[in-house]
N, C-alpha and C positions, 0 to 999 in steps of 0.2 A: 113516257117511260114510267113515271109516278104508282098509272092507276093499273098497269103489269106488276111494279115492285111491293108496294101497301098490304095485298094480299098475303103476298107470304111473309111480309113483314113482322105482323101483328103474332101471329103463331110462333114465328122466329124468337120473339122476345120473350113470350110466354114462357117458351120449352128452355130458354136460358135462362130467367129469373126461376121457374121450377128445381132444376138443376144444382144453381148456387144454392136455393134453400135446403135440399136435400143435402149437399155437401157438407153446410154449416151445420143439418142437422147430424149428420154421422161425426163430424168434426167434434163437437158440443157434446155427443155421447160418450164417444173414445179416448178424447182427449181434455177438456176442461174439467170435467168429474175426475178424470184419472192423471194429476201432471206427470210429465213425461218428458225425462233429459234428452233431449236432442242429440245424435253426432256433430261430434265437434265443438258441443258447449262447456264440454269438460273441460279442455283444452287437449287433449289428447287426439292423435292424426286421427283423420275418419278413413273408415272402410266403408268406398261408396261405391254403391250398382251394380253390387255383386249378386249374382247368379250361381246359384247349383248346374254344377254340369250337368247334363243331359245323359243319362245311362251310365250316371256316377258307380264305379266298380262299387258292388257290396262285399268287396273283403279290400282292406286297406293295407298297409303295408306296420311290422312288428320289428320293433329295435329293440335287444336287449341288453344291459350294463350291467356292470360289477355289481350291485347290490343286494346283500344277500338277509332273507328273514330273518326277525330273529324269534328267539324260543321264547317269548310268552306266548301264555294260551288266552290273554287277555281278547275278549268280542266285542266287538261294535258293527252287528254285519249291514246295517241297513237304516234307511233311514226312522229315527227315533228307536234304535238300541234293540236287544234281543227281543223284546217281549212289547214293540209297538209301540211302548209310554214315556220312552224317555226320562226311565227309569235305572238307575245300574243294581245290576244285580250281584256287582262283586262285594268283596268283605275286605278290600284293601282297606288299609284307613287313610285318611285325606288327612295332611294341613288344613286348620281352623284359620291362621294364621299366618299371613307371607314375611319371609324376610324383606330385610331392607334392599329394593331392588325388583321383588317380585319372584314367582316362582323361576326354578331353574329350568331355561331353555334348554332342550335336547337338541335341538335341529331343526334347523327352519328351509325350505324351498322355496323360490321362485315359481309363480305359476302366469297364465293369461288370467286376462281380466273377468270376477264374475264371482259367485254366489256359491259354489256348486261343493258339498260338504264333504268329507270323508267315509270311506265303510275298514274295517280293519276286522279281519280273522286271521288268525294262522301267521301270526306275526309282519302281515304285509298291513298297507296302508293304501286302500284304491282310494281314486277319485278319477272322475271326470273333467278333463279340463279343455283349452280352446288355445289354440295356436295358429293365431293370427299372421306369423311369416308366412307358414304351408296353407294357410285358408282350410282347417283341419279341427275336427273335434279329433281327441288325443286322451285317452284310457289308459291312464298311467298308474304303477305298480310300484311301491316303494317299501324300504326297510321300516319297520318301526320301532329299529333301534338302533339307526343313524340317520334315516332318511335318504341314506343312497336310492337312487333310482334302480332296480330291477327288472323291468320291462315296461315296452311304449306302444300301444298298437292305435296307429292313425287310420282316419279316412277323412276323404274329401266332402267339405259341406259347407258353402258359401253361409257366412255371418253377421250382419251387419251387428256393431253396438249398438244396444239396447239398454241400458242401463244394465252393463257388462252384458257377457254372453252366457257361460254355463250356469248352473244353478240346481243340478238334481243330486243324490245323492244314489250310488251304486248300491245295488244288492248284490250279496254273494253269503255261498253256503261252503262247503268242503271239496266244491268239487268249478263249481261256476261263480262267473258275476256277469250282472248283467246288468244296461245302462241305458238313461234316455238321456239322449241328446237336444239342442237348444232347437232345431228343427225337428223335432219327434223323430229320430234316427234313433232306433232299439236294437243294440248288440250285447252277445253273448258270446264269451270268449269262456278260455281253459284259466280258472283261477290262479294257477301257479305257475302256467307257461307265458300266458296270453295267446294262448293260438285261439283261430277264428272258429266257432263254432256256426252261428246264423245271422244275419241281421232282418230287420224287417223296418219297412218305413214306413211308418203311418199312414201320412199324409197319401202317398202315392196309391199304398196298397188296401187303404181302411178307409181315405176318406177323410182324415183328422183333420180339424180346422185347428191349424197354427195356434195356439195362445198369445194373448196381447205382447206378455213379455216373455215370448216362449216357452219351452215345455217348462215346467215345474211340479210334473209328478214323477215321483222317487216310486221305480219297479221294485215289487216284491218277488221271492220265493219262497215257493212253499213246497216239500214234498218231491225237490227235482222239477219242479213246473214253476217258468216265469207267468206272474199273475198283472195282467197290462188292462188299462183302461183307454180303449182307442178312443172311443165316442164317436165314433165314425160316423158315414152315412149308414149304415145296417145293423154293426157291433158297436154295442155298448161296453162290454169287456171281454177276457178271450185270458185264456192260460194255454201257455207253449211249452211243450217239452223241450228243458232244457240240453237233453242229449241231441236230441232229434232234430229239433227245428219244427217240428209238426206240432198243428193247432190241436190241442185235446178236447179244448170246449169255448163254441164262442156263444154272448149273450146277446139277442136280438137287442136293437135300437127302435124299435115303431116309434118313438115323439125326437127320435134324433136329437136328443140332448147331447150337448158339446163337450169337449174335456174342457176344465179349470187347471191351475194350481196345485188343489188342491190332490193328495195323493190315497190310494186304497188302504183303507183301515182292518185286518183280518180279528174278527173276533169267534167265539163261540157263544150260543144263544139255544137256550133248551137245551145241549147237548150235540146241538150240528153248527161246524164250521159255516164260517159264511164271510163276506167282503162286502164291506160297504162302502161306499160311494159317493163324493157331491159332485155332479155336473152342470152345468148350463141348464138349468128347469127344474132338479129336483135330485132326491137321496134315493139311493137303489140299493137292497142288500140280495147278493146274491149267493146262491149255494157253491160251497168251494168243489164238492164232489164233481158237477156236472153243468155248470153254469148257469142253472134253474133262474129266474127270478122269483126270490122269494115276498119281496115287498117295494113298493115305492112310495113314493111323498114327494107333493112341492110344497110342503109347509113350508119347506128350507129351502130358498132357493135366490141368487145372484147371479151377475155375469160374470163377475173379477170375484171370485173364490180363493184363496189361498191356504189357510188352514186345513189340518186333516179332521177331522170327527174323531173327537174323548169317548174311551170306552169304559163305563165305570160301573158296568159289572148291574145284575141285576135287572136286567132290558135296559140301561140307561144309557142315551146318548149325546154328551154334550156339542153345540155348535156354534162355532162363531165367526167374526168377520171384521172385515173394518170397511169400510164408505157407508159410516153411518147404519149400516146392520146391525149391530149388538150380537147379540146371542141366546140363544134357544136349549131347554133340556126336552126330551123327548123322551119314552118311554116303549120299547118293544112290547105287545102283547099279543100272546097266544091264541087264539079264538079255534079249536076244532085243526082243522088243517090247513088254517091261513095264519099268517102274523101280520098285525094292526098296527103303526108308528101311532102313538100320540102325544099330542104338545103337553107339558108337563106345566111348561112355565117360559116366559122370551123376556128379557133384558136389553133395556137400554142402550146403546154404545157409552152415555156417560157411567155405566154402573160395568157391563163389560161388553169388550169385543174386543175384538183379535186383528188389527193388521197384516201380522206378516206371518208371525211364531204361534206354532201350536200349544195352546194351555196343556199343563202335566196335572193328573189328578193322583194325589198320593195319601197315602192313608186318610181318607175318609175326606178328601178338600181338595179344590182346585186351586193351582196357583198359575198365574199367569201377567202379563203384559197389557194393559187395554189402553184406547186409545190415544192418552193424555201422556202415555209413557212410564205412567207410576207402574210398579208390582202390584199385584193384587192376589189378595188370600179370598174364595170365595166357600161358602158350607154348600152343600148339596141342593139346599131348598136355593139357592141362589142370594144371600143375603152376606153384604162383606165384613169380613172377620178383622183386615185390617187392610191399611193401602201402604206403602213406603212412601207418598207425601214426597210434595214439590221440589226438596230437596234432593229425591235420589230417584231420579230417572232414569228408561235404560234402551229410551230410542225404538228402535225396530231390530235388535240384538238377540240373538239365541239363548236358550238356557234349557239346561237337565237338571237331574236332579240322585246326586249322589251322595252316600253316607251321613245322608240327615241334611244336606245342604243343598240348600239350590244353586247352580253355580252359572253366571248370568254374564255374557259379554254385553256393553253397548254397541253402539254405532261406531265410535273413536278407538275401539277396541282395548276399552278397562275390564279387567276382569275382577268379578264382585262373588262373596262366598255370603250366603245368607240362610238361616238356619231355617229348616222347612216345618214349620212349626205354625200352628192355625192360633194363637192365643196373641201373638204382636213381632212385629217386625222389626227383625235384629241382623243387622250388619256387621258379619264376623273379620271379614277382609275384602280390601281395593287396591288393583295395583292397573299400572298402564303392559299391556300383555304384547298388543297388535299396534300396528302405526296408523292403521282406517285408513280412508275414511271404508263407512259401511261395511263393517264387522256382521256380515248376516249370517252368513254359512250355518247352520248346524254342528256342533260340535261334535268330536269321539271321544270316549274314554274306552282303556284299556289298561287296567291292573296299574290305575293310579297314573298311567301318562294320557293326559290331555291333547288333542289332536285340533287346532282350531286354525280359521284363516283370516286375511281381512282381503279386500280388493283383488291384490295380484303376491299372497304371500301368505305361505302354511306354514306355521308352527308345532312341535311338541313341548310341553309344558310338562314338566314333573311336579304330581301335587301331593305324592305320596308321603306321610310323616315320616318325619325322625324321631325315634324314641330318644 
């Protein structure tokens, strides 16, 4: 029997020991560089072995409640605020200063588990959320001036925890919002009704490889057109009329670069629109008219992306990262009727990089989060101005930047006012806001009410002064 068995023995064991080493090594890649809470280690039930149905309806089902807008004309349509910088452009004036207690609460909700930030126009408050009973991503519509609920429009889409589920942040204009969900599920509903306008799934109809910890790019609109980044096997991005449903313009893929985290940045350069881009291989800016590629680069380039690209005017563009990346300025230039990226200057991770939260550049400086957790004030040549020091750290937590202050949650969810000022760093007010843990979400503001969340619970915060 022996000298029949030995023969394919020998191969048998090869092709398993092969095997396990590939395992370990995709194991090793995925997971030991990137740690990763488990189901179940939270201590919270697990949702295991779920599956998307099969010919899952693309219109889901719309419940609507008593809650009704209210009259400010206070914006926050999208993710990082009117104007992409997470910058407010209102003239409310802010508290310096919290009472004893902290700001006053307006309204706080319940939500599922997860990340996934606010957009607010027209007196409502969208977000995208995850509801775990129904096995349901849930596009919810809320007063932002009580937080009544107003309208709920579900669909079916199997979730496992992931270090929570949702995590993007809705865009909406005067008329639509449109959302990506934790499986790259894009829908666009009626702004003010929630009726179903179109959905499209990535993954099924693009190609889109899943992200590690699911989608985490926040949909823009521009001009009545949602502007999406599939990364498909073909399209690299694709703008959809928002009335329609129909593709206006999609951008070829030829090096199949993946989608990230990381989300589309719309700037102007020379005088034409354009979207830029980090994926899987490299930064792509492309024309807004027509979906042209105008330019590429892998100067810049990871597989775990999460940051959007700093637009600071000028051909500049800042970039950053965390596992060990740092970060990079680059500069657009004109050449005839091509445009050129070049590296300006790359930084360190101990001097900056970016984790989680996109750096804000404001008058003439970037401020940001790198990866020690200090604040950092950086000048344009890349040289730092000042750090906020061991003592006042702020985790992997959100922050804007309103009325001369940067307003900064942690992890634990304390909410911190610090004057945005490039000369030294000054702590105006700290109060405890959110319960945590993992205060990530990106925040809203709207005519002085703060919109923030922490794990599985949204708050409005009044930061408006009293004279």
């Amino acid at each position: 029997m022996s000298k029949y068995y030995l023969p394919w023995l020998v191969p048998l064991m090869l092709t398993a020991a092969g095997a396990g080493l590939l395992t370990g090594w995709i194991y090793s890649y995925y997971h030991l560089s990137v740690p990763m809470r488990l189901p179940g280690e939270d201590g919270r039930p697990n949702v295991s072995s779920l599956e998307t149905p099969a010919g899952k309806s693309r219109q889901g089902h719309l419940e609507t409640f008593d809650g009704i807008p209210s009259k400010s004309a206070g914006v926050w349509p999208t993710f990082r605020g009117p104007n992409y910088d997470a910058v407010s452009t209102e003239s409310v004036p802010l508290m310096r200063s919290f009472p004893a207690g902290g700001p006053r609460e307006l309204w706080r909700v319940s939500l599922g588990e997860g990340y996934a930030g606010p957009a607010v126009r027209n007196g409502r408050v969208y977000l995208i959320d995850y509801d775990m009973d129904r096995q349901a991503d849930a596009i919810r519509c809320f007063s932002l001036e009580d937080g009544r609920e107003i309208w709920r429009y579900s669909y079916p889409v199997a979730v496992k925890r992931n270090h929570g589920m949702s995590r993007t942040i809705p865009a909406v204009d005067d008329r639509y919002v449109v959302t990506i969900g934790p499986r790259c599920d894009v829908t666009c509903l009626d702004a003010d009704t929630g009726r179903f306008r179109w959905a499209i799934d990535l993954v099924r109809e693009y190609g889109t490889q899943e992200p590690l910890w699911y989608a985490g790019q926040c949909p823009r609109i521009e001009e009545g057109k949602a502007i999406l980044a599939p990364a498909g096997k073909d399209v690299l991005m694709m703008a959809v009329d928002c009335e329609s449903g129909q593709v206006v313009w999609k951008t070829p893929s030829p090096r199949r670069w993946q989608m990230t985290h990381s989300s589309i940045l719309p700037i102007t350069f020379e005088g034409r629109r354009m979207y830029v881009y980090c994926a899987v291989g490299g930064v792509v800016g492309v024309a807004a008219e027509d979906g042209t590629l105008l330019w590429e680069t892998d100067a810049w380039t990871l597989r775990i992306h999460v940051p959007t690209p700093v637009w600071l005017g000028d051909g500049r563009l800042f970039f950053s990262a965390g596992y060990n990346k740092g970060s990079m300025m680059m500069r657009l230039v004109k050449q005839q009727n091509t445009i050129v990226p070049e590296v300006l200057f790359a930084l360190p991770p101990e001097v900056f990089g970016a984790d989680q939260q996109t750096p804000i550049y404001y008058q003439g400086f970037l401020y940001g989060v790198r990866p020690n957790k200090e604040m950092v004030c950086l000048d344009t040549d890349g040289k730092i101005r000042w750090t906020s020091g061991p003592q006042n750290k702020f985790g992997l937590g959100p922050y804007i930047i309103a009325d001369g202050m940067i307003i900064v949650l942690n992890d634990e969810g304390v909410l911190s006012l610090i004057e945005a000022r490039p000369d030294e760093f000054v702590l105006l007010a700290r109060a405890k806001v959110l319960d945590g843990p993992e205060s990530w979400a990106p925040p809203a503001l709207a005519e002085g009410r703060l919109v923030v969340r922490d794990f599985t619970t949204m708050k409005c915060l009044d930061l408006r002064r009293r004279e």
